[in-house]
C-alpha positions in Angstrom: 32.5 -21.2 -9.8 36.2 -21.1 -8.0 38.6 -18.4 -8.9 42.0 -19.0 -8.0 44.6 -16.4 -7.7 48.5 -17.2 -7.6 51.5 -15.2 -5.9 54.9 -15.4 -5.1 56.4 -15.6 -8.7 59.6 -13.5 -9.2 63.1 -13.8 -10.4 65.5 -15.6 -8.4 69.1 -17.0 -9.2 69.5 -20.6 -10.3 69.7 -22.5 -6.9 67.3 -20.3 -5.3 63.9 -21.6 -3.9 60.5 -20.4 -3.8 57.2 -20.5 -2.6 54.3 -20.3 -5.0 50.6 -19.9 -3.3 47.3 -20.2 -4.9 44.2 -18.7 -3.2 41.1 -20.2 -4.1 37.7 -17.8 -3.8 35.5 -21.3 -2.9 36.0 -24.5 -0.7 38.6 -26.8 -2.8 38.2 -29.8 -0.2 36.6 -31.9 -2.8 39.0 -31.2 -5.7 42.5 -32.2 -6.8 44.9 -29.5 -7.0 47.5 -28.7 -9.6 50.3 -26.7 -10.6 51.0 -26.2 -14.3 53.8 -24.3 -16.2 54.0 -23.0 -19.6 57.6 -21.8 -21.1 58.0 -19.4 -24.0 57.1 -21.6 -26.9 56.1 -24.9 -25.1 52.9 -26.5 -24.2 51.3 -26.3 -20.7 52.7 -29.3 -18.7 51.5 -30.6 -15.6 54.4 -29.9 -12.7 52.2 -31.5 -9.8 49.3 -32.5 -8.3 47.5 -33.3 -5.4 44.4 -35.1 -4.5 41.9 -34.5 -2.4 42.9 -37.4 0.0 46.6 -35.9 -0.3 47.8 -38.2 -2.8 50.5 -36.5 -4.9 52.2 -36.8 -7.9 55.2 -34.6 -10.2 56.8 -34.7 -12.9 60.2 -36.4 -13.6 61.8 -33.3 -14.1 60.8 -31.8 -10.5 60.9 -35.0 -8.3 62.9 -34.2 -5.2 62.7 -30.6 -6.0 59.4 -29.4 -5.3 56.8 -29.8 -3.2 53.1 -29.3 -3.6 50.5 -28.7 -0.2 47.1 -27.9 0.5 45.5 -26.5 3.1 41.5 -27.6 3.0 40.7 -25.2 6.0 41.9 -22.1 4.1 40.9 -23.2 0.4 44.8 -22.7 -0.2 47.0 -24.7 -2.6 51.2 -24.3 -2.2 54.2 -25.2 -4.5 57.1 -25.3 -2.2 59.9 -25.0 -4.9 64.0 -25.9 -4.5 67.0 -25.9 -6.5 65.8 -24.0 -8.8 67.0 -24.2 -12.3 67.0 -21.8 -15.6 64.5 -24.8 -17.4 62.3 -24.3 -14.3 61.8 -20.4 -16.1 57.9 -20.3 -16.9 54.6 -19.2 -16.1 52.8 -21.1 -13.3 49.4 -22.0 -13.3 47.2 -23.3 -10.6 44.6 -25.7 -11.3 42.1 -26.9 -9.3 39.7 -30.1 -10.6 36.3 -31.1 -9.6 34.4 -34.2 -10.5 30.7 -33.6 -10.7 27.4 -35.9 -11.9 28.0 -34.4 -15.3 31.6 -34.3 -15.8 34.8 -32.5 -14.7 34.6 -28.8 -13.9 38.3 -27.3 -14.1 39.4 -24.0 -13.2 42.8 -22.1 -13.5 44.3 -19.2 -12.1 45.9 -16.2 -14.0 49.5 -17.9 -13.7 52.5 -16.2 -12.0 56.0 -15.4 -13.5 59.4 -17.4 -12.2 62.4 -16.6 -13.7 65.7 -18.7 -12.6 68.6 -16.9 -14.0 71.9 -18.8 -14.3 
């Protein structure tokens, strides 16, 4: 069992930049890592991921924008996130993704509020 716990969610002006950080309570070295977003009314949609070989991937919308990092040593998981716009505005989840003998076990953090005002 992991437990992961975001930070660094807040309200910032459309632009801005942030750093989102997920703490995981385990060793994530074996897992790919993800960062997830829901908006008021939308689905949960993937924003990034990265593997545990380092292998990333985003979606269109945040290519060039963000950035996602993890740090093995300290079971630590970043989203590094730039020119922030008002459709960036949504809860963000971390995810974190392990592959066992009997299947995938996936845990998710308790999400973190951004808000990009224009």
């Amino acid at each position: 069992q992991v437990q992961l716990v975001e930070s660094g969610g807040e309200t910032v002006q459309a632009g801005g930049s942030l750093r989102l950080s997920c703490a995981a309570s385990g060793s994530i070295s074996q897992g790919t890592m993800g960062w997830y977003r829901q908006a008021p009314g939308k689905q949960r949609e993937l924003v990034a991921s990265i593997t545990r070989g380092g292998s990333t991937n985003y979606a269109d919308s945040v290519k060039g924008r963000f950035t996602i990092s993890r740090d093995n040593a300290k079971n630590t998981a970043a989203l590094r996130m730039n020119s922030l716009k008002p459709d960036d505005t949504a809860v963000y989840y971390c995810n974190a993704e392990f592959s066992t003998f009997f299947g995938q076990n996936v845990y998710w953090g308790q999400g973190t509020q951004v808000t990009v005002s224009s």
